[in-house]
N, C-alpha and C positions, 0 to 999 in steps of 0.2 A: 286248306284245300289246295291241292296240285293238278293241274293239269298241262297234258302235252302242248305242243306249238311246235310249228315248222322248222324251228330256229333254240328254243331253248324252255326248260322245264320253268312253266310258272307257279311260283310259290307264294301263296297270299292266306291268310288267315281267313276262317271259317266256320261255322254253328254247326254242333253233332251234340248228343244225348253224352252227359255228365257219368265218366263208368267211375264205379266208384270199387278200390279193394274189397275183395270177400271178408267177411265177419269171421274171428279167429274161430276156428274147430276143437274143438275138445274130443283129437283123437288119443288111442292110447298112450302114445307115446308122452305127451303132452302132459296127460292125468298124469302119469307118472311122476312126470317132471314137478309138476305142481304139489305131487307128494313130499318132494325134497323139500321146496322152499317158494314163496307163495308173495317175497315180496320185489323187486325190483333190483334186478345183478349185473354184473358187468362184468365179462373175464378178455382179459387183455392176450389180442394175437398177435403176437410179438415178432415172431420169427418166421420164414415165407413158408417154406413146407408144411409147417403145421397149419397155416391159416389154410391154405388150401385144402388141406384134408376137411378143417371143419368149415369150408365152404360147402366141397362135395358131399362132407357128411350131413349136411342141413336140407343141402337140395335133394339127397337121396330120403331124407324121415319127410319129407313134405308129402302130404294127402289131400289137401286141398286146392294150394294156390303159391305160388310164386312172383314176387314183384322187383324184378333187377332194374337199376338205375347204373349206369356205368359211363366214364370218356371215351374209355379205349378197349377197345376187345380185338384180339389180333388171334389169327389161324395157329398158332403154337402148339405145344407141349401145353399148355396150363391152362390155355382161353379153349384149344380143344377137347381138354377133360370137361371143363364147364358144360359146353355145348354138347359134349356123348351125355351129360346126368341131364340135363333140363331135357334133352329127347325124352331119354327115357324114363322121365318125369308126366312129359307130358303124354307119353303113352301109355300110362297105368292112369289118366284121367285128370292130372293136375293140370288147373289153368294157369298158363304161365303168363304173365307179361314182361314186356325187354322193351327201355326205353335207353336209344345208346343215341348219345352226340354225332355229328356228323364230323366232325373236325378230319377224325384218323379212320372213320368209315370205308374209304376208297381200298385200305389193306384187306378188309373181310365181307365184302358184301355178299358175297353168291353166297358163304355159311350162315349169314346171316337174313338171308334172305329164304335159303333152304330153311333155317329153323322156325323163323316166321309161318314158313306157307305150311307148319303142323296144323290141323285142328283146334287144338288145346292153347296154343301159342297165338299171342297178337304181339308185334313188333311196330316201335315206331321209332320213326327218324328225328331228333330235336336240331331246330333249325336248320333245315338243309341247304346243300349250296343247289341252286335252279340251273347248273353248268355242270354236266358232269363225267367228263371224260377219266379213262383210267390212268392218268398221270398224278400225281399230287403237283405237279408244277406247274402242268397245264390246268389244273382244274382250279389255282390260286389265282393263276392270271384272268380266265375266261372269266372268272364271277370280282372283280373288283369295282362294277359298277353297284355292287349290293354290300361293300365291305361295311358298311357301319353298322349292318345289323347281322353279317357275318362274325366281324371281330368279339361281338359277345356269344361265350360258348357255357352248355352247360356242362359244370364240371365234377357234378354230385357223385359220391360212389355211394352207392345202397343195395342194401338186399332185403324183402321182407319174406320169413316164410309163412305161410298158414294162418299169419296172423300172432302168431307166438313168440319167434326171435329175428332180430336183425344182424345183418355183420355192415357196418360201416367203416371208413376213416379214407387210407390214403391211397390204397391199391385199386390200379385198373386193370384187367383180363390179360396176365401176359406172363411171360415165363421170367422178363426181367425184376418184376415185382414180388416173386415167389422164390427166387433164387435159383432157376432152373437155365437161365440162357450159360449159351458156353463162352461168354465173353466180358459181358456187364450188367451188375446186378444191382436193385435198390436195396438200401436199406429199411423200410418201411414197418406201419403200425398201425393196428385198428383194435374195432374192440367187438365184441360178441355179446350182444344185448339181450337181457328177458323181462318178462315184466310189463307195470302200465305205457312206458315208453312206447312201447308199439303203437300205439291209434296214433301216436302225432307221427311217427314215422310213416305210417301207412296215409294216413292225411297227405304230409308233407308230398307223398310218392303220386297219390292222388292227382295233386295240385297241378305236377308238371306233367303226367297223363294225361291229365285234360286242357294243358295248356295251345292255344292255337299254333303256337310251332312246334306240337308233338307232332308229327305229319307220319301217317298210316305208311308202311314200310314198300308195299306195294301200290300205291301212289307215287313212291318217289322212286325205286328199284325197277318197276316194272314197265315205267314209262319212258324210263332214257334222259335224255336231253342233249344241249347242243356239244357234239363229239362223242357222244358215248351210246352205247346198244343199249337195250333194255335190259336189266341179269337177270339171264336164266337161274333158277333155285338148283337144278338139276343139275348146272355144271360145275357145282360144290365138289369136292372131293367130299366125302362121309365116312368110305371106307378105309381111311388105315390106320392100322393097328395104335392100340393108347396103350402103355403099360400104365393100368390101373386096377389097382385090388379094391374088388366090393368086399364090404364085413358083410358080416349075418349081421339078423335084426338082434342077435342077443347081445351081439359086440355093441354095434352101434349101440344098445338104450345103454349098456356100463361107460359109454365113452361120456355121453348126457349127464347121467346123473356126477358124474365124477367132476366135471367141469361145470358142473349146475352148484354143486353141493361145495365146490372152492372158487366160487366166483366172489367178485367185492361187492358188497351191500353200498347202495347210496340211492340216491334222488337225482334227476339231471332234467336239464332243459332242454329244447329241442333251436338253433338257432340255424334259421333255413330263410336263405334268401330269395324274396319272390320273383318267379320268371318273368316281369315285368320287362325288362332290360332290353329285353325281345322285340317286343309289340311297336308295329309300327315305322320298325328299319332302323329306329334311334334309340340311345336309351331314353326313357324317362328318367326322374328321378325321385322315387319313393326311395323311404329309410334303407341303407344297406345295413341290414342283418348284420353280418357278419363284420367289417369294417366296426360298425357299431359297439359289438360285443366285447371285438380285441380291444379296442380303447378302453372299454368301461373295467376289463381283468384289469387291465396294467392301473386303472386310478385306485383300484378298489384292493389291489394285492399291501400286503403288510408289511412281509418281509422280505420275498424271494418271486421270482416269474423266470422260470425256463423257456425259453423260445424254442423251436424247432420246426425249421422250415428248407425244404429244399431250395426256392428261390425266397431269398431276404433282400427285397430293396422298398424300403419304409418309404411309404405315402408322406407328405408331408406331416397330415393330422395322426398318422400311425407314430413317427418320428417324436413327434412331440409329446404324445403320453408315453413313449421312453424315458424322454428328458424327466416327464414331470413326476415321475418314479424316482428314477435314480437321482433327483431335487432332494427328497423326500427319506432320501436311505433305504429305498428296494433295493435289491440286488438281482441285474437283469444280467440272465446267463441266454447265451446267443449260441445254436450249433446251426450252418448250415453248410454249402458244399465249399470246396476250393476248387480253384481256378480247373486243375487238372479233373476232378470227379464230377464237376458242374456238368450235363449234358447240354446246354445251353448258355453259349459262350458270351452272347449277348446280354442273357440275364445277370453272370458273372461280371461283365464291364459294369454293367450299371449299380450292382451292389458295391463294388469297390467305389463309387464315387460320395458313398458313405458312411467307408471304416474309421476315417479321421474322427468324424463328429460323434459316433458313436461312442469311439474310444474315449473321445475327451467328455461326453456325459458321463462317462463310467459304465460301459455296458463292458461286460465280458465275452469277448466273440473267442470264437472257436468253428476251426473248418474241415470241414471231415476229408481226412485223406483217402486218394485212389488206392493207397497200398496198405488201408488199414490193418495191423496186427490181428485184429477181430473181424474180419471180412469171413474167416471161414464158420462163424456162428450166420447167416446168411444167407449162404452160397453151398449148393450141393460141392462136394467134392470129386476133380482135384481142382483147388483151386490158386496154383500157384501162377497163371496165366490171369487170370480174373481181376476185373476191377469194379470198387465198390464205387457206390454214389449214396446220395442223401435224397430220401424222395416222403419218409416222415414229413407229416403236419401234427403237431402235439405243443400245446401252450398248459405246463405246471405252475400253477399258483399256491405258492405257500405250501400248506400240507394238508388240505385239504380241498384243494379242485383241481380238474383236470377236463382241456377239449383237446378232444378227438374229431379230426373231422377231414373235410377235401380241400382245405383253402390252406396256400402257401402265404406268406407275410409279403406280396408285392401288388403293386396295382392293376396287374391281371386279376390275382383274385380278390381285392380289395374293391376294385371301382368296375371289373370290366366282365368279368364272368360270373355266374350264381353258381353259388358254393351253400357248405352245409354241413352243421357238426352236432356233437352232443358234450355240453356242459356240462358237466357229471360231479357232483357234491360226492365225494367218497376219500377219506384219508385213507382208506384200506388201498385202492386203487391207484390215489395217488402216490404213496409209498412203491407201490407194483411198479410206475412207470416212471418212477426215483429211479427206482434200482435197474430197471431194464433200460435205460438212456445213460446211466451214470459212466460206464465202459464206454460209450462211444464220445464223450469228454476226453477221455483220460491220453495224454499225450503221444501214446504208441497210433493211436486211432483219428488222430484229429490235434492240427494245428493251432497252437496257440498263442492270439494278437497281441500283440501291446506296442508300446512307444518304448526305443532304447533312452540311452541317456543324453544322446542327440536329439530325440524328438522324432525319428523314424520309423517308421510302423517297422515292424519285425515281426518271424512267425515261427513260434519256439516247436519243436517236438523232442523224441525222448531222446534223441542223438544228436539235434544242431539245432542250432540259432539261425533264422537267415534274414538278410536286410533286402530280399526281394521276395515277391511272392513265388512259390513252388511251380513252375509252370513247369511242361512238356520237353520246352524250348523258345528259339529265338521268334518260329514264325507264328505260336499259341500267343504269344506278349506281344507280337506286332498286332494281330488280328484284334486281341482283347486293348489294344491302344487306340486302335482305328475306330474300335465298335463305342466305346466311353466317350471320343468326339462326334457322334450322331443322337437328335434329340429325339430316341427313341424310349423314353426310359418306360414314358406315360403306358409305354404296349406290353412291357414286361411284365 
């Protein structure tokens, strides 16, 4: 429940009727689908332009229902295609629901707020800040009497259509994630889901729709709070122009079946952490999912666990089923960002305060360089200006499993926000995401640690050896020295 006050937007939980996703349709397109193959697929979207198409292509075959989950959706090239299909989605009659975090909300509100006040469309806000002026600096400071149940964010990405297929994993609404900004790009990965998988997915989406800090979009947008107007939907921009090509419906069903029909066969779990963390301003502490999960690969892998994570700084209990691996003769292969590609310099300080020990377990790390050789599989072209980053979430176990999912390896997503992936049983798949990770290992693409013969961390690529870490310059390695003596790690 929200409501106004003199002074500031009050936010408090409160009892409303339980909506639950629509029951999957068996429209044609569908049947069709189910003509191909009838049991449970997985097709891995690897690269950004094409996830986006078969985003937009999902939301455009939708006839029923729509269920977005997302952190970030920003007024772009990419987060505004989204927004031009879900309109006109929901004007041919599709119910949409849009449940976005508040975290980065302050960048999109009016469009978000304009697509909400559709008919067909319900929007809500998860956890909002009760302070809302249009600063992000000012809006950090005003709400810090409420940070302990601010700092937990949710940070699920999902899509359900119809009831039929999901896209999940690491991407949020942005042109940086798709490879379209004209300056800095992710590298990122998800997967395109069909099959029984759906009901827990749509459950899962369920759970935090009906959670009390999903708060109705016009409860919180509409009402303002302390420093901020109320947003107008109308003073969106809507009109201008997208370069985007609609298919026909004949294109679109050969694009289905073709990617239905070479999807990977397996079975997977659904490992989704409850929005408990919420309630109440504090965390509780029920089991974390996902925390849970990463521990229980690493005991249970045999021979090999690939990590990949944009921020990697190991929880203590995360740390130690490293160790208890590579005890054991796993072979723990580590890719996340360096110092230069990291987007978050803070999170880089803190993962360096545990290359030594990793090294000396025997993890194999590896740091994906700003000037990757392979940036331009990625990154629309030209991209001789452009810099890559690392923003993949993908833990390979062995050769036969693979999670996909929203959670990075540090204790933001480990202890401090609700995340959410799929466990996926499939050698076909996992082979797929061998081979599509294996290039961004290989030394043109990404940094590689070890100790020289003094015992000095060093960081090899295909042209030099260096006995410092690759930074920027003099004033990136003063700020990343400064941020490693502050005991922030627990926030990371």
């Amino acid at each position: 429940m929200v409501s106004g006050t003199g002074c500031s937007l009050q936010v408090t939980p409160g009892e409303r009727e339980w909506q639950q996703a629509r029951p999957a349709v068996d429209a044609p397109l569908w049947s069709e689908m189910s003509e191909v193959r009838t049991d449970d697929w997985y097709a891995l979207l690897n690269l950004g332009p094409g996830a986006l198409d078969w985003r937009l292509r999902a939301i455009e075959s939708a006839t029923s229902s729509i269920d977005l989950q997302t952190f970030l959706w920003e007024d772009d090239y990419a987060g505004s295609l989204v927004h031009e299909r879900l309109r006109a989605a929901a004007d041919r009659g599709v119910m949409v629901r849009l449940l976005v975090d508040d975290s980065f909300l302050i960048q999109s509100e009016a469009s978000f707020a304009a697509l909400a006040s559709h008919p067909n469309v319900s929007g809500r806000i998860y956890n909002p800040f009760p302070n809302r002026p249009h600063n992000l600096i000012a809006r950090q400071a005003l709400n810090l009497a409420a940070f302990s149940r601010l700092n937990h964010r949710m940070h699920n990405k999902l899509m359900v259509v119809d009831g039929q297929v999901a896209l999940l994993g690491g991407r949020n609404l942005a042109d940086h994630y798709f490879g379209f900004h004209q300056v800095a790009n992710f590298r990122d990965l998800e997967v395109l889901v069909g099959g029984s998988d759906i009901v827990a997915l749509s459950q899962g989406f369920d759970t935090y729709w009906n959670d009390e800090w999903a708060v109705e979009v016009e409860r919180v947008l509409h009402s303002g709070g302390m420093g901020a107007s109320p947003v107008d939907p109308m003073e969106a921009d809507l009109t201008a122009p997208l370069e985007s090509v609609m298919e026909s419906p004949q294109e679109r069903r050969l694009q289905w079946r073709e990617l239905v029909k070479g999807a990977a066969a397996g079975e997977a779990e659904l490992i989704l952490d409850e929005p408990d963390t919420m309630k109440g301003g504090t965390p509780e502490s029920p089991t974390n999912a996902i925390a849970t999960a990463v521990s229980r690969l690493l005991d249970e892998a045999e021979k090999e666990v690939w990590l990949v994570s944009a921020y990697f700084i190991p929880t203590p209990e995360f740390e130690a089923a490293v160790q208890r691996a590579e005890d054991r003769g796993v072979s723990v292969r580590v890719l996340t960002n360096s110092i230069r590609s990291n987007n978050h310099l803070a999170a880089h300080s803190a993962y360096r305060k545990h290359i030594g020990r990793l090294l000396d377990h025997g993890a194999d790390l590896h740091e994906l360089r700003v000037d990757a050789g392979s940036r331009s599989d990625y990154m629309v072209t030209p991209i001789s200006d452009k810099h890559l980053a690392l923003h993949a979430k993908v833990i390979v176990v062995d050769h036969d499993k693979v999670f996909v999912g929203s959670p990075n390896l540090d204790p933001r997503s480990l202890r401090l926000n609700t995340e959410m992936g799929l466990l996926i049983h499939s050698a076909t798949l996992n082979h797929e995401v061998r081979t599509a990770l294996t290039d961004d290992f290989a030394l043109e693409n990404a940094w590689k640690l070890s100790r020289s013969d003094s015992g000095q961390i060093q960081w090899e690529s295909d042209d030099a050896v260096r006995s410092h870490q690759p930074s920027s310059g003099v004033m990136q390695e003063f700020y990343d020295f400064l941020l490693m003596t502050l005991p922030i790690e627990g926030e990371m």
